[in-house]
C-alpha positions in Angstrom: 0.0 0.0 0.0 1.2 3.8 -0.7 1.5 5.8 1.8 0.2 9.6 2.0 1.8 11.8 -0.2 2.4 14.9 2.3 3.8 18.2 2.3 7.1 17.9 4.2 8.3 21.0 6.5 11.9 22.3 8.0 11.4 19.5 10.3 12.0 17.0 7.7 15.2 18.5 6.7 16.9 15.8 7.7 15.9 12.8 7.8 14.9 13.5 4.2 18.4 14.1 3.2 19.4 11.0 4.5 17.2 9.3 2.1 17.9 11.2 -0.4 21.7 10.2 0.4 20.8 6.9 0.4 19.2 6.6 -3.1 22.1 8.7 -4.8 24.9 7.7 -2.6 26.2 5.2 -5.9 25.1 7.4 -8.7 27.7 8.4 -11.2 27.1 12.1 -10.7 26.8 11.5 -6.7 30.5 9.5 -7.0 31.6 12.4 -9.5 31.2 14.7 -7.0 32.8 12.9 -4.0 34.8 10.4 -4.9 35.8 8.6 -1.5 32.9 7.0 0.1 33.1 8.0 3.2 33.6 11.8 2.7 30.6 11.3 -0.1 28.1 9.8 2.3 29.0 12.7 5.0 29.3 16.0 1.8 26.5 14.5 0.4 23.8 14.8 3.1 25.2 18.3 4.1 24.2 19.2 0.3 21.0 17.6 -0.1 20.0 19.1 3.4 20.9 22.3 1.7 18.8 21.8 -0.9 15.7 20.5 0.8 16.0 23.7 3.1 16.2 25.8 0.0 13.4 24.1 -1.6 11.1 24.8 1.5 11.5 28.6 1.3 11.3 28.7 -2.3 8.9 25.5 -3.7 7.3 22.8 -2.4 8.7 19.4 -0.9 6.4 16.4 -1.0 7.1 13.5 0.6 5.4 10.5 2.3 3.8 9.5 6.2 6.6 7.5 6.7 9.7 10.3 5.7 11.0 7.6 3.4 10.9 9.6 -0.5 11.1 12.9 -0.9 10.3 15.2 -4.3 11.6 18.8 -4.5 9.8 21.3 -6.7 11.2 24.7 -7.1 9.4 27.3 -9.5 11.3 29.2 -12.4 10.2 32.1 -14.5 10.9 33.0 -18.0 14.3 34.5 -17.4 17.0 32.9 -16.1 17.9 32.8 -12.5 21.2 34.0 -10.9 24.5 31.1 -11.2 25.0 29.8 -8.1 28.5 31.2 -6.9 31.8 29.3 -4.8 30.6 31.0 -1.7 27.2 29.7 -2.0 28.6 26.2 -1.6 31.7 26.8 0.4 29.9 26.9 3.2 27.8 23.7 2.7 30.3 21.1 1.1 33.7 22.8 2.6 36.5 24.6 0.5 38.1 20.7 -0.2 35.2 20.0 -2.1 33.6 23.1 -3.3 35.1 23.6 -6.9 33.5 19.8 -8.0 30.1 21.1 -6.5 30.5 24.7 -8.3 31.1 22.7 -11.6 27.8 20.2 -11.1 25.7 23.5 -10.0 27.4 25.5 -13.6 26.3 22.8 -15.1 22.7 22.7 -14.6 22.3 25.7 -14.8 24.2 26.1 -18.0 21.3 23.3 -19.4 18.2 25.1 -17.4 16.0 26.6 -20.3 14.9 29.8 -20.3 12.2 31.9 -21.8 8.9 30.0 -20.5 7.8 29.9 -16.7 8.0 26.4 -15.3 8.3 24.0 -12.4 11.6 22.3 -11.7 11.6 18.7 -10.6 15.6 19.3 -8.6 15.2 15.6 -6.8 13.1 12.6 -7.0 14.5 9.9 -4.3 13.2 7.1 -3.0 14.7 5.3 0.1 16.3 2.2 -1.6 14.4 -0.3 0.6 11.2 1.1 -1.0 12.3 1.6 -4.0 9.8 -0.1 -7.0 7.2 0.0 -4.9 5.3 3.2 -6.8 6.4 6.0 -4.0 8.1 7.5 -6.7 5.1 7.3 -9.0 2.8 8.8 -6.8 5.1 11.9 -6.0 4.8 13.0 -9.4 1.3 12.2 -10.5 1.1 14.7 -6.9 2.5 17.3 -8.1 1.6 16.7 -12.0 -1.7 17.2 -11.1 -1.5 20.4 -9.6 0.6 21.4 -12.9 -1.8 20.4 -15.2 -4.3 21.8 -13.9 -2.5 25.3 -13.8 -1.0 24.8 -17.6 2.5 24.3 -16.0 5.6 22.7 -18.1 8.2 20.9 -15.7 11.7 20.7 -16.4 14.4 17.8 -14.9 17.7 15.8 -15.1 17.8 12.4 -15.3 20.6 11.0 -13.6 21.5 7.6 -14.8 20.7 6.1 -18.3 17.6 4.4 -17.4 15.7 7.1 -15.7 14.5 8.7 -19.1 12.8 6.0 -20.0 10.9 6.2 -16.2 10.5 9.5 -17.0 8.9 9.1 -20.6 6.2 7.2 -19.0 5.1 10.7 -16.9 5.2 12.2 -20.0 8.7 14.0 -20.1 10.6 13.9 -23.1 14.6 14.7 -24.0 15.3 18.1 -24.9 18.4 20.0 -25.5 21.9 18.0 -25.0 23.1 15.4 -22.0 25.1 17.1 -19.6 28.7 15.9 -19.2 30.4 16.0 -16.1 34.3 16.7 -16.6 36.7 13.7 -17.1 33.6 11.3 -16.3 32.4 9.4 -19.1 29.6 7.9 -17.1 28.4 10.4 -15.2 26.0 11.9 -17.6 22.3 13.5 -16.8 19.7 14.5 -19.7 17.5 17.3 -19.4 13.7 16.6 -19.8 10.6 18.5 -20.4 7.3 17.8 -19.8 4.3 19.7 -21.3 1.0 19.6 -19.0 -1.4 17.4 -19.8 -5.3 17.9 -20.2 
């Protein structure tokens, strides 16, 4: 059974994190950014508690009753928004770290389209002992339905080469060119855009 889809708040911060460290912990961009495990697993969740925080004052997170998937959803309009700068991150990951961080953020950004208003889909993770179980489904067709029914595009990476296809079945397709992570031929994301359905 699927649980609840809730709205998660700054106590969540977290514990969602640590699932969300947990699903990416072995993903080629995740090990691109860190690559020692043990320094990845600690960087990691400092980052993704970062972003969840972020997302709270600026989108929407939706997770679940039992704190195990978490989707972050943070609005863009038509013009582009600032690049994230070293100091932004120094702070978060540590000055050791920060330039592989500043690259991954560059990059992004360097993909994120511009010139239409639209909802940005920054993390979709599942704890991996629920994984398959169709958390991950019901935390889009969430939030999908809310942009639907507002006329809302959404925008995302997929981060490994079998998420597009995942993605595809929500009704995202490729646009624009993969995003290559430097001196990493594996760790490679593709943008995806997904027009609202009526």
């Amino acid at each position: 059974m699927i649980p609840t889809i809730e709205i998660a708040g700054y106590e969540d911060v977290h514990p969602l994190a640590k699932v969300i460290t947990e699903a990416f912990l072995h993903l080629p961009p995740t090990a691109w950014l860190v690559p020692d495990l043990t320094e990845r697993l600690l960087l990691t969740h400092h980052y993704f508690a970062h972003l969840v925080r972020h997302t709270l004052t600026h989108g929407v997170v939706h997770t679940t009753t039992y704190r195990d998937a978490a989707a972050l959803w943070l609005p863009h309009g038509v013009g582009a928004d600032p690049a994230p700068t070293v100091e932004d991150l120094v702070g978060v990951v540590g000055a050791d770290h920060v330039n592989r961080f500043h690259t991954f953020e560059l990059a992004l950004h360097a993909h994120h389209p511009v010139g239409v208003a639209h909802q940005h889909l920054a993390i979709l993770a599942v704890a991996p002992h629920v994984q398959g179980t169709g958390i991950g489904t019901a935390l889009l067709h969430t939030h999908h339905q809310a942009l639907d029914r507002d006329g809302t595009p959404a925008h995302l990476e997929a981060a490994t080469n079998d998420l597009p296809d995942y993605y595809r079945r929500h009704g995202y397709e490729p646009t624009g060119t993969p995003i290559r992570l430097p001196g990493a031929a594996t760790a490679v994301m593709w943008p995806m855009w997904r027009h609202p359905q009526r």
